[in-house]
N, C-alpha and C positions, 0 to 999 in steps of 0.2 A: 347608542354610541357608535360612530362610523368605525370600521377597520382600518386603520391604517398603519399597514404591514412596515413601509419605511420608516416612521417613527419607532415601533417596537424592534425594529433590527439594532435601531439605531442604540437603542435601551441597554437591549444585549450586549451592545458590542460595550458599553461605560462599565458593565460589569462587570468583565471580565477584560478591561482593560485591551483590546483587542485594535491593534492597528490600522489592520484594514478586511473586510469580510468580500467573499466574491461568493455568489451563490445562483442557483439553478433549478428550473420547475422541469420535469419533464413528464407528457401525458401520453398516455400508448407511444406514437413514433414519432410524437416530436419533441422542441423544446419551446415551452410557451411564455417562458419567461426566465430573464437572465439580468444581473446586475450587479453592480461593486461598489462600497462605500468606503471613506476613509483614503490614510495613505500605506502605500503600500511600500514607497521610499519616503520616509521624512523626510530625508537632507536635502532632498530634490523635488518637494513637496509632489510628488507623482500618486493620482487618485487613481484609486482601483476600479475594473471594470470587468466584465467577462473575459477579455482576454488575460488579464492579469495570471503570468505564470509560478504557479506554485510548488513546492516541495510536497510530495508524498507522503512520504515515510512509510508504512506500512500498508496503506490503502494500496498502491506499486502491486500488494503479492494476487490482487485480482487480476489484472493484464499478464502476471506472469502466468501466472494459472492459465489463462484462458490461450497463451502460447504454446503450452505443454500439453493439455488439450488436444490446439490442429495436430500438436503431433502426433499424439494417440490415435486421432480420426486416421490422419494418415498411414497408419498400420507401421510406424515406428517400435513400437511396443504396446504392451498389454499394461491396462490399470494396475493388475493384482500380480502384475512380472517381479519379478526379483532385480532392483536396479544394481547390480553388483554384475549384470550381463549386459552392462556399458558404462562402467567404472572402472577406472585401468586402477584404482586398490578395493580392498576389501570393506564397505560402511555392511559394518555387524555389531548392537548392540552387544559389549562382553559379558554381561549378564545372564545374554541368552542369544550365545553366538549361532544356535542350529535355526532362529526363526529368518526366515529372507524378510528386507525391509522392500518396500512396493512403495511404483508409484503413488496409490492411491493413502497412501499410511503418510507419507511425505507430503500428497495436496492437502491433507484433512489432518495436520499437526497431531498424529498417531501415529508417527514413528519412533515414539520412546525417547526420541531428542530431547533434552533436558533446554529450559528456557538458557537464553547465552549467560555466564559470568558476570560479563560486562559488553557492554554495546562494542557489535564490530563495526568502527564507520570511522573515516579518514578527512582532512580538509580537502576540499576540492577548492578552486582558484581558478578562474577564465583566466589564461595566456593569451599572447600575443596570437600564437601559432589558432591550432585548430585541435589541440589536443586537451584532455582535460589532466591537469598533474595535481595529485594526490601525493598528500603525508600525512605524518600520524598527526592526531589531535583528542586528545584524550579518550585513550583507550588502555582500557586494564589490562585485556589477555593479549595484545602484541607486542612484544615487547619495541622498545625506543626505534632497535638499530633494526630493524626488518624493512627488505623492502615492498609496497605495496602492489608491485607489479609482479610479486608472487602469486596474488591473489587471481585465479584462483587453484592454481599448482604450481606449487604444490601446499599450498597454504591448505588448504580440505583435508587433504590426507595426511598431513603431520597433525589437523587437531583434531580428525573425529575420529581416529586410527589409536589405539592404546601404543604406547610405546613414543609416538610422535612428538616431532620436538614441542608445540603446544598443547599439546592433549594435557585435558583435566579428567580427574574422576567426575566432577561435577556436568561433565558434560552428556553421560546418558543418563536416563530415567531407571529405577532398579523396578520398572513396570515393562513389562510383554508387549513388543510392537504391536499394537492396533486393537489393545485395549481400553485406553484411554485418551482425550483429547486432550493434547499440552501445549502451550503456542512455542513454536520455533523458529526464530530468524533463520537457522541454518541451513534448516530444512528445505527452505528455497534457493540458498545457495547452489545446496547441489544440486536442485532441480535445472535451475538456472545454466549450473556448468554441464549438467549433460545434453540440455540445448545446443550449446557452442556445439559440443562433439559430436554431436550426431546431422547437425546441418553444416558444419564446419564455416558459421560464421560468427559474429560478434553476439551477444545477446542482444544491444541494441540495433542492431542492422535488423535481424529479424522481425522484432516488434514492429521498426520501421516500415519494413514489405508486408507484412501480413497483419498487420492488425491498425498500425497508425495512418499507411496511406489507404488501405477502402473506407475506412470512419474518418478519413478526411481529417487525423487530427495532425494538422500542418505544426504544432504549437508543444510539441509531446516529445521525451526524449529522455532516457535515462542518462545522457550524459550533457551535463550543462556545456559544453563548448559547442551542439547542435543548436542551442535556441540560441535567441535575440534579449539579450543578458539587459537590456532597459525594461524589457516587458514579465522581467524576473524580480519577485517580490523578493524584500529585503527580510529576515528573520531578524525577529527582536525579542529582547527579555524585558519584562517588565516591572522594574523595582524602584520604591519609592518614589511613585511618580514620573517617572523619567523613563523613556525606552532605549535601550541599548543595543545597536545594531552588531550581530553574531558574523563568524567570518562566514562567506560561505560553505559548506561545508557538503558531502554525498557521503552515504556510505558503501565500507568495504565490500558488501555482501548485498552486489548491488541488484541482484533480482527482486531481494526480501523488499527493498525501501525506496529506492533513488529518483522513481519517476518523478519527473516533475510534468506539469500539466495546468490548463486552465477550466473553467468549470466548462465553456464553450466546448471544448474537444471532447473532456471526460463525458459531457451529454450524448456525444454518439455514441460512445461506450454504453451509456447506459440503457441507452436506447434500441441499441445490439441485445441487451441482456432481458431486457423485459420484453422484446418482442419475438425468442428464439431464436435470438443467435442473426439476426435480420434486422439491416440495416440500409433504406430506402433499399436499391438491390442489390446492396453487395451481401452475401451470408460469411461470419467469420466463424462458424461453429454448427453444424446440425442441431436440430430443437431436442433430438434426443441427449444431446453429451453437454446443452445450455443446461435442462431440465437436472442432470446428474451432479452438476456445479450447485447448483440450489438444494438440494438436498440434504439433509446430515448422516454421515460418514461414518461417525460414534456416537452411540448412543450414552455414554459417559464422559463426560466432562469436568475439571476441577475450573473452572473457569463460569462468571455468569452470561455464556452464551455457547452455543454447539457451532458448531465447522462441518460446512460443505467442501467443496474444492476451490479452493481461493476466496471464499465468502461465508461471512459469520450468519447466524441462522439465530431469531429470535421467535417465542411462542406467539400467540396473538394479543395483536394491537388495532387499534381500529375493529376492523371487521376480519383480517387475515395474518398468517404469518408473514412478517418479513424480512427482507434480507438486505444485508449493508454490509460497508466496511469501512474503516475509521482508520488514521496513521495521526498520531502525533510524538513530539519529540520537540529538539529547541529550534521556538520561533517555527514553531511547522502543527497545525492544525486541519484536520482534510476529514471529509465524512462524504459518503455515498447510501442511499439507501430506499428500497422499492418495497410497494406491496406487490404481489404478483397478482392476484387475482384483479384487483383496480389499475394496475397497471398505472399507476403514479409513483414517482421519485424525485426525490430533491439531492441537492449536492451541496454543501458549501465548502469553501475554505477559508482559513486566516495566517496570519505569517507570525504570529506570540505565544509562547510555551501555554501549551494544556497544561500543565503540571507543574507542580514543584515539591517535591518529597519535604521539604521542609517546614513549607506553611501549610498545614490544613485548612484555613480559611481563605487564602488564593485558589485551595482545588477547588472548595466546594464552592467559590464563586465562577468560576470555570467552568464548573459541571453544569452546575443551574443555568451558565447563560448558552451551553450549547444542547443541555434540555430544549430551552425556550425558542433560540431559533429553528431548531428540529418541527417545536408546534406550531410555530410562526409560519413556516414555509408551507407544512402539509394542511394549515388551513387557509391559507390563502390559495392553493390548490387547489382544495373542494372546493372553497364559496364563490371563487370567480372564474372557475376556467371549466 
């Protein structure tokens, strides 16, 4: 029976109800194959294609990672420093206020930060202007009347500071920084904000200069008013047959989630990663501090997978361990993922909720069909390229 990858993508996508897929082959330093099905604006019947621009969501905390990273090469500070000696308040677990929290504890979700409440993330809206304006859009822990351009001071330090005006108890772990791996949005926050401080620019400026223009990713931007808002996929929910276009929307804590990106760009990222930090000739990381990103961090976990620095760590598949990283949320699907030793990766994206807390038979038709294009890609990988 012949392989034919484009009908089984296509399979995929009916099963999980899926708008529009963009996905990416990538082999040692290149990418050998790239393409988009489906729509990615219904209303405007607009089909997808490799440049089709996507929301992150979580897959974002690997570029943050690997920005906080050059910092570290560049003798900014030390992995295992105490980042409270470039934090103008004190972040101390109350629990166990004598242990210093380190960068390395915050790249590898071992800093005792308790998973968030409730999702920090704000509507975002293309204006006329060139600014992106943000407000609230359902979120638990801000309250209605806060403004968003608190974020991120003093907004950090009234919530992970006891006493503050949004501080929860629920918001550290009653576990010992850098004993255990716990996933934390916030914890890239403040990653993120001690970026600003210490280069004293935007956090997307930076990505901008050092990471997005030598990987040439022209198409890449934490803040939706830099792209080309036509080439910006729509999010949808998927109920009862009918898909429902979501506002646009980034969120607050925006190092953790907000890039947005196309499979075309994120391939030189990838391509960076599986080949140490080498990219055609630009280098954005030494192959010793790519190799330390790949790594696991802690050797304990409550979660089914281990943490490097900015990238989840799975045991062996295929023939080796590999490494990826996944974002979803609403109308936002994203997956990145390499073997290192074969030095093969695939990427895709989709713009329709991974989830829904409420139908267990919408996840697991979800799960299965982003299993199947995961096998769909890396065997079209082996058998033909």
């Amino acid at each position: 029976m012949k392989w034919n990858d484009e009908k089984l993508l296509k399979r995929a996508m009916k099963i999980a109800h899926l708008s529009a897929l963009s996905a990416a082959i990538v082999i040692d330093d290149k990418k050998v194959w790239s393409n988009g099905y489906g729509l990615y604006d219904r209303e405007n019947k607009k089909k997808a294609n490799d440049e089709t621009i996507y929301l992150m969501s979580s897959l974002s905390k690997s570029i943050t990672a690997t920005a906080i990273m050059q910092l570290y090469e560049k003798g900014y500070f030390d992995l295992d420093e105490d980042v409270n000696n470039h934090l103008p308040f004190n972040l101390r677990n109350p629990y166990y206020p004598n242990i210093p929290i380190t960068f390395r504890m915050l790249l590898s979700h071992s800093s005792s930060l308790a998973p968030e409440e409730g999702n920090l993330y704000a509507a975002s809206q293309l204006p006329s202007g060139k600014k992106d304006i943000l407000q609230n859009y359902y979120c638990r822990i801000i309250p209605a009347n806060i403004k968003v351009l608190d974020y991120p001071d003093p907004f950090l330090k009234e919530y992970l500071v006891k006493g503050g005006l949004y501080y929860r108890s629920l918001v550290w772990n009653k576990i010992p920084p850098g004993k255990v791996m716990v996933y934390s949005n916030i914890a890239f926050g403040v990653l993120g904000y001690i970026l600003e401080l210490l280069t004293k620019q935007s956090f997307d400026e930076y990505c901008q200069k050092n990471i997005f223009k030598p990987l040439n990713m022209e198409n890449s931007s934490f803040l939706l008013s830099n792209l080309d808002y036509n080439k910006v996929a729509v999010s949808y929910e998927y109920k009862s047959g009918k898909y429902f276009p979501l506002i646009p929307y980034t969120f607050l804590v925006y190092p953790s989630a907000s890039l947005r990106t196309s499979v075309k760009d994120l391939s030189s990222f990838l391509i960076a990663h599986m080949n140490d930090g080498l990219y055609k000739k630009n280098r954005i990381l030494k192959e010793e501090n790519i190799k330390e990103m790949h790594t696991i961090q802690c050797k304990k976990t409550y979660h089914d997978f281990y943490y490097g620095l900015g990238w989840q760590i799975k045991g062996r598949s295929f023939k080796n361990q590999f490494i990826f990283n996944t974002g979803g949320f609403w109308g936002v699907r994203a997956k990145i993922k390499f073997f290192i030793d074969d030095k093969i990766g695939i990427i895709f994206f989709s713009n329709v909720n991974p989830f829904d807390s409420k139908k267990i038979s919408k996840n697991i038709r979800r799960y299965l069909a982003d299993m199947f294009i995961d096998e769909i890609l890396f065997r079209k990988a082996y058998l033909e390229f």
